[in-house]
VEXTI-857750 format. One line per field, with one value per atom (N, C-alpha, C): residue number from 1; atom name; x, y, z. Coordinates in steps of 0.02 Angstrom, whole numbers, plus 50000, padded with zeros to 5 digits. Example, Ala and Ser with C-alpha at 12.3 -4.5 7.8 and 13.67 -1.06 7.14 Angstrom:
// VEXTI-857750
seq [1, 1, 1, 2, 2, 2]
atom [N, CA, C, N, CA, C]
u [50660, 50615, 50660, 50642, 50684, 50645]
v [49716, 49775, 49835, 49888, 49947, 50002]
w [50390, 50390, 50390, 50354, 50357, 50394]
***
This chain:
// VEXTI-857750
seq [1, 1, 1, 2, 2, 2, 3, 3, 3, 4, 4, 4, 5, 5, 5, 6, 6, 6, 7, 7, 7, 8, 8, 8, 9, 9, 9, 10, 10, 10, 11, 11, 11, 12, 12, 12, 13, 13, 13, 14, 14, 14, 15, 15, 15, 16, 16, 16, 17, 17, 17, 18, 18, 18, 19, 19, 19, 20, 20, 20, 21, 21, 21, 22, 22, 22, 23, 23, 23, 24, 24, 24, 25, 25, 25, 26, 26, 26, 27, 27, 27, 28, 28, 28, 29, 29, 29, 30, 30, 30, 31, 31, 31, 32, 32, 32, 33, 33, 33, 34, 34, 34, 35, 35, 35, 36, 36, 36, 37, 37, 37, 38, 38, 38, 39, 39, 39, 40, 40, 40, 41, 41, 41, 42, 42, 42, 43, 43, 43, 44, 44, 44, 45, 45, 45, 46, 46, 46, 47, 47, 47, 48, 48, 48, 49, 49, 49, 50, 50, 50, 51, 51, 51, 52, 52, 52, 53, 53, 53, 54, 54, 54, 55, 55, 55, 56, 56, 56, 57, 57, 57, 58, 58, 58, 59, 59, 59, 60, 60, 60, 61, 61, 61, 62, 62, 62, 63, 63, 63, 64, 64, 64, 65, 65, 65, 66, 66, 66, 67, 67, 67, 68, 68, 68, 69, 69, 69, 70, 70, 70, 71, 71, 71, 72, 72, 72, 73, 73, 73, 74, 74, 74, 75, 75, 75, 76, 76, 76, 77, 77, 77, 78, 78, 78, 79, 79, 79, 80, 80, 80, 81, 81, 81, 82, 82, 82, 83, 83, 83, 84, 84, 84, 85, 85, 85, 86, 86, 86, 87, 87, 87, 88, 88, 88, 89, 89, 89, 90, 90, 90, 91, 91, 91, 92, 92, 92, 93, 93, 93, 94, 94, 94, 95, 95, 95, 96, 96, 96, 97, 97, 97, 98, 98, 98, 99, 99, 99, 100, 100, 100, 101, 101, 101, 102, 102, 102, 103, 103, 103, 104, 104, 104, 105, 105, 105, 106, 106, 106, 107, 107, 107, 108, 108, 108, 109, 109, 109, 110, 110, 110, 111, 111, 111, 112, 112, 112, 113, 113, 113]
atom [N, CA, C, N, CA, C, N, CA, C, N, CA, C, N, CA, C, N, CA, C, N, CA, C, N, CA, C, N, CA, C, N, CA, C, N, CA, C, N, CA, C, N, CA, C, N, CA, C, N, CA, C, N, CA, C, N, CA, C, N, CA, C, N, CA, C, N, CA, C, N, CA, C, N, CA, C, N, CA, C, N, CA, C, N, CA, C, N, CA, C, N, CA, C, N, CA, C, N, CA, C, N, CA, C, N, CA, C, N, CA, C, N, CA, C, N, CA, C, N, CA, C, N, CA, C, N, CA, C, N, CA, C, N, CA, C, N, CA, C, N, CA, C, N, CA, C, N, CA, C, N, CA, C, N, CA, C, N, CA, C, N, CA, C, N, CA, C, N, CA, C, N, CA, C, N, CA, C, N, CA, C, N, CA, C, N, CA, C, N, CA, C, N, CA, C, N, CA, C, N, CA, C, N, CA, C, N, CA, C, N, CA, C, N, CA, C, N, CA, C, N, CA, C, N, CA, C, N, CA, C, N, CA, C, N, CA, C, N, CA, C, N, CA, C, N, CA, C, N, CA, C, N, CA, C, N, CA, C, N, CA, C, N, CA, C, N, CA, C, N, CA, C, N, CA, C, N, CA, C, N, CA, C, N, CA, C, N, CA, C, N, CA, C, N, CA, C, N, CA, C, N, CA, C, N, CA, C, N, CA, C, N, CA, C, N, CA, C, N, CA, C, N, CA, C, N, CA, C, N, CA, C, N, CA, C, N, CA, C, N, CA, C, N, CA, C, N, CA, C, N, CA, C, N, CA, C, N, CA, C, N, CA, C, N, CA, C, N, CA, C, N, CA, C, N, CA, C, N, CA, C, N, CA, C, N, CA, C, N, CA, C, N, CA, C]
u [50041, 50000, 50043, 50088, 50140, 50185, 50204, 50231, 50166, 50096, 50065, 50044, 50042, 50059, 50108, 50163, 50222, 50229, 50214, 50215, 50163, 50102, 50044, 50099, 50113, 50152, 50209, 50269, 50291, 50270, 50216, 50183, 50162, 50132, 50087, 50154, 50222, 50263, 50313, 50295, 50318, 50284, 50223, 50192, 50203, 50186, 50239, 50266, 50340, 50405, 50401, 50356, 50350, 50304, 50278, 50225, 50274, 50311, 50370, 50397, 50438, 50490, 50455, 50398, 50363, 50363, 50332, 50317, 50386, 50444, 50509, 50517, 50497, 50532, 50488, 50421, 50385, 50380, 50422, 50429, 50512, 50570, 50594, 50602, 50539, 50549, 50516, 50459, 50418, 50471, 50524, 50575, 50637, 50642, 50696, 50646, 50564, 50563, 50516, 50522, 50502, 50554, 50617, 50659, 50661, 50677, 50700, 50648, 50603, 50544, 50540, 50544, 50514, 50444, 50440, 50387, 50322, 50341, 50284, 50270, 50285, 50260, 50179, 50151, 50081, 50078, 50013, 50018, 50001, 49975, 49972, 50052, 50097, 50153, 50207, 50211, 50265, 50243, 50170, 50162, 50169, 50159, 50178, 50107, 50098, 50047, 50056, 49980, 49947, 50031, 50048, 50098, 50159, 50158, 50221, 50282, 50254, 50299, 50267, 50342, 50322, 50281, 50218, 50210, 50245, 50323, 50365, 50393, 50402, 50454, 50417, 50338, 50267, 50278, 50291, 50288, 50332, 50399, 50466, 50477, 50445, 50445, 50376, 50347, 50292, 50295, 50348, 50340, 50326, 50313, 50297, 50345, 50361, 50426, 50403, 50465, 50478, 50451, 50427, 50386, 50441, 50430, 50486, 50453, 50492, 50463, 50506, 50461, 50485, 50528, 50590, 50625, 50594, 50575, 50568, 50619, 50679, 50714, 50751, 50748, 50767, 50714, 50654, 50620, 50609, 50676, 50686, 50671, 50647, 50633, 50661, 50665, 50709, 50671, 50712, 50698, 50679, 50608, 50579, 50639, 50667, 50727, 50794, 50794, 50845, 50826, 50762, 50755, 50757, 50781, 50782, 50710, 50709, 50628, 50653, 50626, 50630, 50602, 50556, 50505, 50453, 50456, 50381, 50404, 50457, 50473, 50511, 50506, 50555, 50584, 50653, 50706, 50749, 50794, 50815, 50905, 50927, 50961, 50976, 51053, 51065, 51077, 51116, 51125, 51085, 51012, 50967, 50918, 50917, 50877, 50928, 50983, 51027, 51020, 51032, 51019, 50960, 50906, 50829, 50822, 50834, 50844, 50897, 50948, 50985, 50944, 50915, 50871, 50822, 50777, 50718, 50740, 50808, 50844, 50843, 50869, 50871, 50830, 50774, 50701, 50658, 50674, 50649, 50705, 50764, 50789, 50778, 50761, 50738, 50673, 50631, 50574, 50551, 50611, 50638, 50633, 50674, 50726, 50663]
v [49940, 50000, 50063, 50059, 50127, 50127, 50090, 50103, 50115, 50120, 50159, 50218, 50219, 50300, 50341, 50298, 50349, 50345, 50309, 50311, 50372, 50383, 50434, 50508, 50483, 50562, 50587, 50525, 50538, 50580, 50546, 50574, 50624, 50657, 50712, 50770, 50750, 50787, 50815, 50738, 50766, 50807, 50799, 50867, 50912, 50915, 51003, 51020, 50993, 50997, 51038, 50976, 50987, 51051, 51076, 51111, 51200, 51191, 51238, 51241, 51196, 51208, 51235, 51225, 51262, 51341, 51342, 51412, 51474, 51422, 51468, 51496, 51424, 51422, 51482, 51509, 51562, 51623, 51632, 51691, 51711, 51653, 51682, 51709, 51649, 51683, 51734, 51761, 51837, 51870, 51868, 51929, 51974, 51880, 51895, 51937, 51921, 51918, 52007, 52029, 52103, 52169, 52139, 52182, 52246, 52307, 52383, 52410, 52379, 52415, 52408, 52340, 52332, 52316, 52291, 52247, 52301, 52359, 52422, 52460, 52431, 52462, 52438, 52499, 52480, 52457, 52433, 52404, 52500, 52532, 52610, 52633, 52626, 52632, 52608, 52571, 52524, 52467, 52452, 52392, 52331, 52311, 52253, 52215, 52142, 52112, 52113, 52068, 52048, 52021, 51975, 51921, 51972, 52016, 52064, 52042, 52014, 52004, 52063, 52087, 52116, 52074, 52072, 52053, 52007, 52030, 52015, 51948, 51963, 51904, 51842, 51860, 51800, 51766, 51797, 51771, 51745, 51755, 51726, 51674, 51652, 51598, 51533, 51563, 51536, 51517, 51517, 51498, 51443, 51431, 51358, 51348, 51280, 51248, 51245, 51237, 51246, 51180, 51191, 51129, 51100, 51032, 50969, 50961, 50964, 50908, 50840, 50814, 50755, 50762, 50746, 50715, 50688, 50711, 50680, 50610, 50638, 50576, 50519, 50558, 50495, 50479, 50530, 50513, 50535, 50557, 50585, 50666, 50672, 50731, 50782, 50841, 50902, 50982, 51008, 51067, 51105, 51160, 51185, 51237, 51248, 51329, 51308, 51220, 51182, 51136, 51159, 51117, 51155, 51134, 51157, 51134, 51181, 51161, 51194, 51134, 51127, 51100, 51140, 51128, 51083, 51109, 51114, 51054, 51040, 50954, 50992, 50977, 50970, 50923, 50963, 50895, 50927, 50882, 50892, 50938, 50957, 50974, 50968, 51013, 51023, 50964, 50925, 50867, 50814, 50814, 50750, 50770, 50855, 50903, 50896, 50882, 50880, 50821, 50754, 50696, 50687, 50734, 50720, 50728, 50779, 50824, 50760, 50745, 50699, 50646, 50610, 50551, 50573, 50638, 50624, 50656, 50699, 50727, 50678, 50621, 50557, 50503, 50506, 50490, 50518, 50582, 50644, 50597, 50592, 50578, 50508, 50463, 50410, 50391, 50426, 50444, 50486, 50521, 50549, 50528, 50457, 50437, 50397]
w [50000, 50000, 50000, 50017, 50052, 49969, 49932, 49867, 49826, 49829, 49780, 49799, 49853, 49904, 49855, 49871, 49842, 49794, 49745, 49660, 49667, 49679, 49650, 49671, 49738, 49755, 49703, 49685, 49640, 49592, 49559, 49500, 49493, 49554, 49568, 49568, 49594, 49610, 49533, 49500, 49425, 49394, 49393, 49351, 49356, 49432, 49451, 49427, 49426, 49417, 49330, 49288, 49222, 49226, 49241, 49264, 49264, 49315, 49340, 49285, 49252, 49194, 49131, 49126, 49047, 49040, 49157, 49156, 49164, 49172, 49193, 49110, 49072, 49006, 48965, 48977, 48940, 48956, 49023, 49060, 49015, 49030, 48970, 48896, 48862, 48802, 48811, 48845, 48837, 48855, 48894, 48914, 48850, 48822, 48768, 48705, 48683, 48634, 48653, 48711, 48725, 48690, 48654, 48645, 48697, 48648, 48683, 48708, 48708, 48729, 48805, 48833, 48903, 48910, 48988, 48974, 48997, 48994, 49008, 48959, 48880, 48798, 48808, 48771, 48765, 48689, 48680, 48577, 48557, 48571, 48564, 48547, 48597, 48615, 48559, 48542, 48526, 48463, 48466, 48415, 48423, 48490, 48525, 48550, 48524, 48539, 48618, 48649, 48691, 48759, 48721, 48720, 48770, 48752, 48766, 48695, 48624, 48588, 48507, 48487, 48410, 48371, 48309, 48293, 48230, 48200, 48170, 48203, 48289, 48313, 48300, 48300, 48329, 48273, 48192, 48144, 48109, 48163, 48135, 48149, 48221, 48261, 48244, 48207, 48171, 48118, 48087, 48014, 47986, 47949, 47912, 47889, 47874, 47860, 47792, 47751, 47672, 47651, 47596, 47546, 47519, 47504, 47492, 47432, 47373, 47307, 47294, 47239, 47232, 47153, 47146, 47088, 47040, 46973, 46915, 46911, 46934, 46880, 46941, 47008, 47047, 47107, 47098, 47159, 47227, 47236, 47306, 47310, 47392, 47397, 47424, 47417, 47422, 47426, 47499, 47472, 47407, 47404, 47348, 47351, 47380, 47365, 47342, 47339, 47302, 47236, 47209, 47154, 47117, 47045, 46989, 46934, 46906, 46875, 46783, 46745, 46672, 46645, 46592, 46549, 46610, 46662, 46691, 46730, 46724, 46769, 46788, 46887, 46950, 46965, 47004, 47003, 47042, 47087, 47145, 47139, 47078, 47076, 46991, 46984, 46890, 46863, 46889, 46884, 46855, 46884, 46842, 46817, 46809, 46758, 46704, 46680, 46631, 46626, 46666, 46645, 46597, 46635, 46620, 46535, 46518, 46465, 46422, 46422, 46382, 46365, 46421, 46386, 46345, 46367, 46322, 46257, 46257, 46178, 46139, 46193, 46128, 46114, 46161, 46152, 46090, 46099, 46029, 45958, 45969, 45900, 45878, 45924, 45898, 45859, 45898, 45876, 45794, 45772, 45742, 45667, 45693, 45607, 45582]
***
């Protein structure tokens, strides 16, 4: 009986704990992300949300992560701000957009004769 005593207390004592560490952890970021202003700017004042944060920092820290495409010619996927795009086909780099382009050049000349 006395070890499920102290397991619940345990438990009860971890939340806390987790409990404490979220709230130390949001008191810092509101401090860092208050810049030169201080935490006595009004949104009148300064332009500063609810939060005590710029609305710039809210949206820097918010961002959506970059779209991944998929490779025409090998499949794999890659940063959209690292693909190369030709004649309307994406591809993970110059490399198998030039590959790409060689086969079907000589797809076209076969087709050709």
């Amino acid at each position: 009986m006395r070890q499920i005593i102290l397991l619940i207390l345990l438990f009860f004592v971890g939340q806390w704990l987790v409990k404490a560490l979220r709230r130390q952890d949001a008191r810092t970021s509101t401090r860092t992300g208050e810049g030169a202003r201080g935490p006595g700017a009004s949104a009148a004042n300064g332009g500063t949300n609810g939060a005590g944060q710029s609305p710039g920092n809210r949206a820097a820290r918010h961002q959506l992560p970059e779209p991944m495409i998929r490779c025409v010619e090998c499949g794999v996927h890659a940063p959209k701000s690292d693909s190369v795009s030709v004649d309307g086909q994406i591809f993970c780099g110059h490399e198998h957009a030039q590959r790409f382009a060689t086969r079907v050049a000589q797809t076209k000349g076969r087709e050709g004769r």
